[in-house]
C-alpha positions as a printed Julia matrix, in Angstrom:
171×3 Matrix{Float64}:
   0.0     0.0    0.0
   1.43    3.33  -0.73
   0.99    6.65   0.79
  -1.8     8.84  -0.19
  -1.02   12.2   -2.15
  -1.19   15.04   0.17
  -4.0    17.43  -0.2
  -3.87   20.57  -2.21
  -1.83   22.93  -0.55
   0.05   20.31   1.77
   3.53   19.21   1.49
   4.35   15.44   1.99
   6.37   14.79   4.87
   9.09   12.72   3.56
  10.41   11.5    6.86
   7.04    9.64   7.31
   5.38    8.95   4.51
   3.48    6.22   5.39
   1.8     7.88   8.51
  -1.48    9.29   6.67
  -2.56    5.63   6.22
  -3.29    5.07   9.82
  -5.63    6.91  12.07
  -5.27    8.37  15.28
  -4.78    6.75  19.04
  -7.27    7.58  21.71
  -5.64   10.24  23.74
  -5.12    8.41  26.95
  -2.92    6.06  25.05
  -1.16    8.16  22.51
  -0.49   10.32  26.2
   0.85    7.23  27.78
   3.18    6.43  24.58
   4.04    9.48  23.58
   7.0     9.48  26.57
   8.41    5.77  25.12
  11.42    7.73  24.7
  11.73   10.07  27.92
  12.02    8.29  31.4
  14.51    8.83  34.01
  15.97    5.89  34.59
  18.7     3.81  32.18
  16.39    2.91  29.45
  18.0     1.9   25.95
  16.09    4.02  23.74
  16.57    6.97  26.4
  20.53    6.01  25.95
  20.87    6.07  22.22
  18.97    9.3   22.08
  16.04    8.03  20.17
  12.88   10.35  20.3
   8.75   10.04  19.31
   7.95   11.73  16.67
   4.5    10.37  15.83
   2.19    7.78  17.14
  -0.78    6.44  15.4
  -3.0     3.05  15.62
  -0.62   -0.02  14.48
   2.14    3.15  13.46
   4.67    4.72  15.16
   7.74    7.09  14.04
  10.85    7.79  16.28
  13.98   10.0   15.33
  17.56    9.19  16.24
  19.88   12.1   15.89
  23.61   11.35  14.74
  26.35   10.49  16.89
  30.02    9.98  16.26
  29.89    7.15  18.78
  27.82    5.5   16.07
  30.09    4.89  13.6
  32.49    2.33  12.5
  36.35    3.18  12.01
  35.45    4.01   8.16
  33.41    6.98   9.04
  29.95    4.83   8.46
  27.1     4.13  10.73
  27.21    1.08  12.1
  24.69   -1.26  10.85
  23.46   -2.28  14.51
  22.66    0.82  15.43
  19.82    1.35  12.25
  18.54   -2.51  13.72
  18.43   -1.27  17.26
  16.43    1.53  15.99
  13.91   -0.79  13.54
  13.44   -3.38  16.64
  12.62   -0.35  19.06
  10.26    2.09  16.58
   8.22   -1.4   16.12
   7.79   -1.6   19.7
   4.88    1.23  20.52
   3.65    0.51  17.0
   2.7    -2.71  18.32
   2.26   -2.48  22.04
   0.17    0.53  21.76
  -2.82   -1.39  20.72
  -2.9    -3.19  23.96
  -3.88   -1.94  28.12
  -0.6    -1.64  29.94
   3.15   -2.61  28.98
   2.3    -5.96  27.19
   4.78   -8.79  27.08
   6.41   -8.79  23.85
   9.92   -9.74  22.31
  11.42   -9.8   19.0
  11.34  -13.46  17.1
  12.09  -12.24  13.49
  14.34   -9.03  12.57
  15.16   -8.76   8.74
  17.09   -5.39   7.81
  18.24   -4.83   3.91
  20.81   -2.29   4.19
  20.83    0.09   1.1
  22.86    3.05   1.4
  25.21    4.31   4.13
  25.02    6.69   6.31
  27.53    9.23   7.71
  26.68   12.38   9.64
  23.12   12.16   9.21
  19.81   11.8   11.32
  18.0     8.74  11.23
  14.13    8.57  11.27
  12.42    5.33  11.47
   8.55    4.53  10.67
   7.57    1.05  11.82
   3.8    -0.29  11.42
   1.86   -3.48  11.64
   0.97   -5.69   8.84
  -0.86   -8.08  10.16
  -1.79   -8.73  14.07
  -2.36  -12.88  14.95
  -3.66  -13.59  18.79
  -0.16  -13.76  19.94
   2.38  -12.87  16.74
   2.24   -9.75  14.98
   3.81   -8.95  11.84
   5.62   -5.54  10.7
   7.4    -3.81   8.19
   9.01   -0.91   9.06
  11.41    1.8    6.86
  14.43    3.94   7.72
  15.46    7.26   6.28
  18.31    9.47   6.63
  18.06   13.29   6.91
  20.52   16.28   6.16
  20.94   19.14   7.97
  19.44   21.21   4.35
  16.29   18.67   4.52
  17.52   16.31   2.03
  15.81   13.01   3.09
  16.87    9.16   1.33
  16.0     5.99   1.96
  18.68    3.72   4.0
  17.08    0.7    5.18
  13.56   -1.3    5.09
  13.04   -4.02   7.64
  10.74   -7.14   8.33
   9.85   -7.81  12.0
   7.83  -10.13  13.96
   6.82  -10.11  17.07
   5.54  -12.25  20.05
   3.24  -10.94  22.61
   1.71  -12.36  25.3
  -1.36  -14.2   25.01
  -2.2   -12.52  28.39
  -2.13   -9.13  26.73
  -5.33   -7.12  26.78
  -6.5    -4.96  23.75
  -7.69   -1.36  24.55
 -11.12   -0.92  24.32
């Protein structure tokens, strides 16, 4: 499914431009997720600096600025540091749709690498595909982002998910 155009007068975001296909969270949930990124304790998203930039049902959208601690000897971003940003932008896109802080790990993460990145932002829009009773599905799509704007694709990633047949959907 591909984006929809944007309406007359609008400019497309390019960072997310699969967001307009999903539709909003109710507000005591997109509240709740909306600080995935900002606690006060040790938290690895906290650590790498990741940050929301947009929730939505079965969507979310997080932003991880650049680092030199990222990168390899060569100057590059290290490729674990796009997967640890795929695995953890899936994460609210998934666990939003359920009460609480549902159970969930990682069974499947597939990342196709195809361009590198040096000295750039990353953003990352992850969304569900398909949702079982207890494994979810997701694709999810990394961009990189200049200082002047300029935005290109870098990765695309397949993920599946376990959650626990315990969890509870929001009503």
């Amino acid at each position: 499914m591909s984006a929809p155009d944007p309406a007359p007068g609008e400019q497309a975001d390019l960072t997310g431009p699969n967001a307009a296909r999903f539709g909003p969270l109710p507000a005591h949930v997109l509240q709740r997720w909306s600080r995935f990124c900002a606690h006060d304790d040790e938290y690895f998203p906290d650590r790498m600096g990741m940050v929301v930039e947009e929730l939505r049902r079965d969507y979310s959208r997080l932003r991880l600025p650049w680092r030199d601690m990222f990168r390899q000897r060569t100057g590059v971003m290290h490729g674990g540091v796009i997967a640890a940003l795929v695995d953890t932008t899936v994460v609210p896109a998934i666990a939003a749709h359920y009460e609480g802080n549902p159970r969930m790990g990682t069974i499947h993460l597939g990342v196709q690498y195809v361009r590198p990145v040096v000295s750039r932002d990353l953003v990352a829009e992850a969304w569900v595909e398909h949702r079982g009773r207890s494994v979810v599905y997701s694709r999810a799509e990394v961009r990189s982002v200049d200082p002047g704007g300029e935005v290109e694709l870098v990765a695309t990633a397949t993920l599946v998910f376990r959650v626990s047949a315990s969890a509870v959907p929001v009503e």
